[in-house]
C-alpha positions as CSV (number, residue, x, y, z in Angstrom):
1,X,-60.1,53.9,-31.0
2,X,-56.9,55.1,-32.7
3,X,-53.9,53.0,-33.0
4,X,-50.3,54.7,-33.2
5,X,-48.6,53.6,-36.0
6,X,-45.0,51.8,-35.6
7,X,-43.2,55.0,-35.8
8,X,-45.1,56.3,-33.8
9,X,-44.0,53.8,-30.7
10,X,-40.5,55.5,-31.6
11,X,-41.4,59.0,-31.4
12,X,-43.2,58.3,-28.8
13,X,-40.9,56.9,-26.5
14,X,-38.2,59.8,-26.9
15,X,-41.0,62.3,-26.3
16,X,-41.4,60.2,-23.2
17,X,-37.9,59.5,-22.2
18,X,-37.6,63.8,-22.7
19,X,-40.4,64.5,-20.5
20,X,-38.7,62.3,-17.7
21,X,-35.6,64.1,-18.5
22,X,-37.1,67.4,-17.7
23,X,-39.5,66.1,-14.2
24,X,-36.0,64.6,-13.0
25,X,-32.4,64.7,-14.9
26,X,-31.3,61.3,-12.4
27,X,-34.2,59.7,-13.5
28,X,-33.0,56.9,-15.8
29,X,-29.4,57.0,-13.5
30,X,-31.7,56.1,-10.9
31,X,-34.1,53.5,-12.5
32,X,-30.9,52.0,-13.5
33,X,-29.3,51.3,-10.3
34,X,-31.7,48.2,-9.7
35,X,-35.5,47.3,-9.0
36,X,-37.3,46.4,-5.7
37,X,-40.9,46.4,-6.6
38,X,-43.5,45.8,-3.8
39,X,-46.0,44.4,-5.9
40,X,-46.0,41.3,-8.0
41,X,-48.8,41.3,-10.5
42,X,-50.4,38.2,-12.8
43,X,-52.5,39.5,-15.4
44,X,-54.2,38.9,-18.6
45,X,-52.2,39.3,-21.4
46,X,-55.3,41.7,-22.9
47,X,-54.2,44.3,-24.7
48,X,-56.4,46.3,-22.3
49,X,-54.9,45.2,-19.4
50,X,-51.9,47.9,-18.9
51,X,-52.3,48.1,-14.7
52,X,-49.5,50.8,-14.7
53,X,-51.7,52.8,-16.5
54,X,-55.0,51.7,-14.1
55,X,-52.8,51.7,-11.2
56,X,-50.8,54.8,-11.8
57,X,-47.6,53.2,-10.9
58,X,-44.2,54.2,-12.0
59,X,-41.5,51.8,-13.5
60,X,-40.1,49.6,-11.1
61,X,-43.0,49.6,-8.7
62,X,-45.2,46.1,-10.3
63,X,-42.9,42.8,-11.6
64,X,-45.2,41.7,-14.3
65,X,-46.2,38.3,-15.9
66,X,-48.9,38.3,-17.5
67,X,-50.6,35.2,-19.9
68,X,-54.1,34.4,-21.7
69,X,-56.8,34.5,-18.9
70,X,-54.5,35.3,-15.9
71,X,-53.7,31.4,-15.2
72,X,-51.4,30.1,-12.6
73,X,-50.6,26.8,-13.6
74,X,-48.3,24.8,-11.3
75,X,-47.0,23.3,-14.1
76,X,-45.8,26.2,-15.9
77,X,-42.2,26.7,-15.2
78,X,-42.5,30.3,-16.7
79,X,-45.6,31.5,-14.4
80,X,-43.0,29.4,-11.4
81,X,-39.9,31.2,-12.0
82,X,-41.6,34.7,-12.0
83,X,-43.2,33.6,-8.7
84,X,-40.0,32.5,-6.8
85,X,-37.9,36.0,-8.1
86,X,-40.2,37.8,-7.0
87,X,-40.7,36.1,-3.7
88,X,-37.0,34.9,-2.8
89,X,-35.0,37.4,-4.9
90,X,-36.9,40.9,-4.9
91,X,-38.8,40.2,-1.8
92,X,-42.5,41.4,-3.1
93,X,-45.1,42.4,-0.1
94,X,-47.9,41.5,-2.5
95,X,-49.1,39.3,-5.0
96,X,-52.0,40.5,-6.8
97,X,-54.1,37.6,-9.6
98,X,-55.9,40.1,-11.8
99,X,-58.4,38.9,-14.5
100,X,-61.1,41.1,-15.6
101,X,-64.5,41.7,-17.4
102,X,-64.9,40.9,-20.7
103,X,-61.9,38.5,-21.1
104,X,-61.7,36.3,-24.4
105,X,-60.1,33.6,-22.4
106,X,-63.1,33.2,-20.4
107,X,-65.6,33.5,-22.9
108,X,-64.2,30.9,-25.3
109,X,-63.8,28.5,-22.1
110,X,-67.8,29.5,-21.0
111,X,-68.9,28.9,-24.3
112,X,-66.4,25.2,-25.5
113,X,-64.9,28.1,-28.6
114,X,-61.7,27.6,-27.8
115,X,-59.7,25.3,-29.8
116,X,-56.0,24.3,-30.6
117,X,-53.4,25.2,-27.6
118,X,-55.5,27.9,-26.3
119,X,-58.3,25.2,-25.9
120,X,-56.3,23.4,-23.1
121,X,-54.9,26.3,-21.8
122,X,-58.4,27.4,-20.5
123,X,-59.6,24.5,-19.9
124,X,-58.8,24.7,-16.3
125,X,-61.8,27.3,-16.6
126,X,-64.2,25.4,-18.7
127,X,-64.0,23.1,-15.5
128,X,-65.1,25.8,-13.3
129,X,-67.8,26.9,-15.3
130,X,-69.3,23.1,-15.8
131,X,-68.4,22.5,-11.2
132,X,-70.5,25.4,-10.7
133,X,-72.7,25.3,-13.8
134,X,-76.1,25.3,-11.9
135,X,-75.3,28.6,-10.0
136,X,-74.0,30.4,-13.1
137,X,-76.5,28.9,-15.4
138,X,-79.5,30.6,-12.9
139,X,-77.9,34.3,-13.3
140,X,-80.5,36.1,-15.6
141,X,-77.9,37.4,-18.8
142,X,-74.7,36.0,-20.2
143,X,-73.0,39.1,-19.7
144,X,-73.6,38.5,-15.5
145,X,-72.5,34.7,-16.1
146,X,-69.7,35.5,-17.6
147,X,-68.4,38.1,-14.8
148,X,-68.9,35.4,-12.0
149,X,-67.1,33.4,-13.6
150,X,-64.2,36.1,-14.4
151,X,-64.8,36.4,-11.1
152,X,-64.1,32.6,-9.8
153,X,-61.7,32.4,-12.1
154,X,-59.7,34.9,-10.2
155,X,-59.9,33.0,-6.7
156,X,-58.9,29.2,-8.3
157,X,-55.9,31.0,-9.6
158,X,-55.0,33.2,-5.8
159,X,-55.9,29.9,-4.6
160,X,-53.4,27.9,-6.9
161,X,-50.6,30.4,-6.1
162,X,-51.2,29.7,-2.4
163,X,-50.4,26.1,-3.3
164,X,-47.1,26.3,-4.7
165,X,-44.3,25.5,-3.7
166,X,-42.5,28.6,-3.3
167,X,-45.1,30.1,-1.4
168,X,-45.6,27.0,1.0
169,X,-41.7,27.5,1.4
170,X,-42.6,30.9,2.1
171,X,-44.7,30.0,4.8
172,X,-42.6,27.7,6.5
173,X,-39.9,30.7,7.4
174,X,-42.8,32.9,8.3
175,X,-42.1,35.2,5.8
176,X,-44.7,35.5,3.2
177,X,-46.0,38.0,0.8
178,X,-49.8,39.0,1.1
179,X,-52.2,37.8,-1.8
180,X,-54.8,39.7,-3.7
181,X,-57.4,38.8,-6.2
182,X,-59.0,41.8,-8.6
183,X,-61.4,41.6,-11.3
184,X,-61.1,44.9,-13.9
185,X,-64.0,46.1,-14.5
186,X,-63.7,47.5,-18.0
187,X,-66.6,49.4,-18.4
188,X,-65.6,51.5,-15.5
189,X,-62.2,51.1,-15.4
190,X,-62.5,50.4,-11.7
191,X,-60.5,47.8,-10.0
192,X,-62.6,45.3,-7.6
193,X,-60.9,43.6,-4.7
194,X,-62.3,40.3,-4.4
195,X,-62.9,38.8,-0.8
196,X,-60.9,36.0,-0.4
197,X,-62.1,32.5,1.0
198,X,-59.4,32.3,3.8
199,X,-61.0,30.3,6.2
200,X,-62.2,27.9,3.5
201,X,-58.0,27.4,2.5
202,X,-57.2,27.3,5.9
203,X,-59.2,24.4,6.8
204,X,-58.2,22.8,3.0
205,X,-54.4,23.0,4.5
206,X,-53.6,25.6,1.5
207,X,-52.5,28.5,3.8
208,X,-51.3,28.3,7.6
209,X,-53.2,30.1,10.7
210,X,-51.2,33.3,9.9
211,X,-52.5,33.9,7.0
């Protein structure tokens, strides 16, 4: 794989910034002006994660947040303040949870690796892996294990954003955002959209009938 050096970022980004320049002149006057993105997007802070790139979206068209393993935690004030911007400020039509295939985070939390802070950041997936052990455990190759649980991963977290409070004050004015949960497959570069277990949150309480 070739990396660009540091200088190269520069150059780069002029060469870019040029090319822009050229398509449209109003382009940056316009960028400028303000951003109304549809699409709010929680990803993995992978290095191989860049879903403008996978997605083929322009600037301004995905607010980003992205951390270790994709996590929504409803404690972290960070992840929370993303969520209500995006929600109550820009006004987002969807929220899309992304994790993907080999992921680091998962791996260390399947295998107990992880130590230090990243240790109890993923915990909340070591958890998964050990509540559905017995089903993961009887997939034939760690490789498959590991992309269920990639997989599961994904829906705890959809699942957690449908359980905060921004979005449960988002459903009390009837006026909510949809939610989406993808897995990257990096082999492919192909994006999977996950089925979501709607009826299973409804009767949990976590979303309403309109959902």
């Amino acid at each position: 794989m070739l990396y660009h050096s540091y200088e190269e970022l520069i150059k780069n980004n002029l060469e870019w910034a040029e090319e822009k320049l050229q398509q449209n002149p109003a382009y940056f006057e316009q960028l400028a002006t303000g951003q109304k993105p549809p699409f709010l997007f929680i990803g993995c802070s992978d290095s191989r994660m860049p879903l403008n790139s996978f997605t083929k979206t322009e600037p301004g068209e995905l607010f980003i947040h992205r951390n270790v393993a994709n996590q929504v935690s409803l404690t972290d004030m960070n992840l929370l303040a993303v969520l209500e911007y995006a929600v109550e400020a820009l006004g987002v039509q969807h929220i899309v949870v992304c994790g993907h295939y080999r992921c680091g985070g998962v791996e260390a939390a399947y295998r107990g690796t992880a130590t230090g802070v990243v240790e109890s950041w993923v915990n909340p997936i070591r958890e998964l892996y050990l509540q559905n052990r017995q089903e993961l455990d009887a997939l034939p190759s760690d490789e498959e294990r590991l992309n269920k649980l990639a997989q599961y991963n994904v829906l705890a977290q959809v699942k957690n954003i449908c359980n905060t409070s921004v979005m449960q004050r988002a459903y009390q004015k009837g006026n909510y955002p949809k939610v989406h949960g993808w897995v990257l497959d990096i082999h492919k570069g192909h994006i999977i959209d996950l089925p979501l277990p709607v009826q299973d949150w409804k009767e949990l309480g976590c979303v309403p009938d309109s959902f």
